[in-house]
Each structure stands twice: as structure tokens, then as C-alpha cells.
N, C-alpha and C positions, 0 to 999 in steps of 0.2 A: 337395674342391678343385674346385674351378669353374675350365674354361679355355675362353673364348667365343674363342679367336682365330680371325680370320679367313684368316692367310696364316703359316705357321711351319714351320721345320724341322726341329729338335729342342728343343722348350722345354727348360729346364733345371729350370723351377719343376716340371713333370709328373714328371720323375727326383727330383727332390726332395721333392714329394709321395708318391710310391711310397717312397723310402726310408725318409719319417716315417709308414710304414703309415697315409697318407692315404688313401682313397680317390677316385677321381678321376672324373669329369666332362667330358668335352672336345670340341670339334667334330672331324671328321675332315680337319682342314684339313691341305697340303700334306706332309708327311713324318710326321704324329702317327699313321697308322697303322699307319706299319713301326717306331715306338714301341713302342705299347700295341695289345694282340687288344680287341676290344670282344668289352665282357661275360665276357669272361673276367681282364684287368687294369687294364681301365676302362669306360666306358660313354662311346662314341661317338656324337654327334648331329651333324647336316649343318650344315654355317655358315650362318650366320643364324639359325638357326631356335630361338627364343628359349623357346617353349611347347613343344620336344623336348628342350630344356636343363631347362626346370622337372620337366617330367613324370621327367628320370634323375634329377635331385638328390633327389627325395621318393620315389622308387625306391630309391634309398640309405638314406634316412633313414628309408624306412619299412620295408624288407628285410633285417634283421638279415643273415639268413644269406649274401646278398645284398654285403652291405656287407665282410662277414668276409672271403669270398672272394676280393672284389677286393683286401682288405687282403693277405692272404694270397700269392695269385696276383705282387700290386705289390713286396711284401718282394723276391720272388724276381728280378723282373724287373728291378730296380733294381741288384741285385748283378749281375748280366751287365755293367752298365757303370762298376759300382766300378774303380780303377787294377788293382789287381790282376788283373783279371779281362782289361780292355784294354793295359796296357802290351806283352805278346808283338802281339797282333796290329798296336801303332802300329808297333813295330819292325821289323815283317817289309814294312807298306807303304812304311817308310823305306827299307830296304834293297834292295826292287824297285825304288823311283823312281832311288835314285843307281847301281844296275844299270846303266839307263838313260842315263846321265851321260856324255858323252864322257870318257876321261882324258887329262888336258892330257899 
């Protein structure tokens, strides 16, 4: 999976590439790298930079072991933000913010 963006904070299509043990591709544009480790559950290239996008995808395509890995690595990494995995942590920053809450 290819992802040239140039400004993004959590794609969802990258969680959903990881999930369908895609492998991925992607600029390291604004939040994608507290996402995905480059090179370990994606391959990260600078925005813009079109001929460092080609050079990962044929790195992919032509590096089996390579490709496995980020499969691999992405499976995992996508389960961290399955429901189960995040529901206790939404609830606990819920329950700090109305802490917070004046009671009438």
C-alpha cells in the first residue's frame, strides 16, 4: 500500500493496510511516525519525495523477506489499536477529563 500524503494524523487506510497484512509504504508525514517504526512496520520516505517512494515499493516487491516482515511486524501493530485493545485506555481518559468537571 502506497501512502504519499503530505499532511496526516492517523490514516486509517495505514491501520487497515496493517490489519490486511499489507504492507506499507508511506511518507513520514505529520503523526505516521508515532503510527508505524520505519523499516520495521513500514517503510517511511520524506513528503514529496516521489523517486524515494519508488525506490520503497520495489524494495517491497523485490525483498521477499523484506515484505514478510513488515507483514508480520503490521499484523501486530494493528492489534494494539483493535477495540479491545483500546477501549480500557478511552475510559480511563474519559474518566480524567470529567475528574476535571466542576460538579453542579
Amino acid at each position: 500500500m502506497l501512502n504519499p500524503s503530505t499532511a496526516d494524523n492517523m490514516p486509517i487506510s495505514i491501520l487497515e493496510a496493517l490489519a490486511s497484512g499489507v504492507p506499507v509504504v508511506s511518507t513520514n508525514a505529520g503523526g505516521i511516525p508515532d503510527l508505524v517504526a520505519d523499516n520495521e512496520t513500514a517503510l517511511l520516505v520524506p513528503v514529496g519525495d516521489a523517486a524515494a517512494m519508488a525506490h520503497a515499493a520495489l524494495r517491497v516487491l523485490g525483498e521477499p523477506a523484506l515484505a514478510q516482515r513488515l507483514r508480520y511486524n503490521g499484523l501486530a501493530c494493528a492489534g494494539h489499536f483493535a477495540w479491545p485493545e483500546v477501549f480500557d485506555r478511552w475510559m480511563s481518559a474519559y474518566r480524567r477529563a470529567a475528574s476535571l468537571c466542576p460538579r453542579p
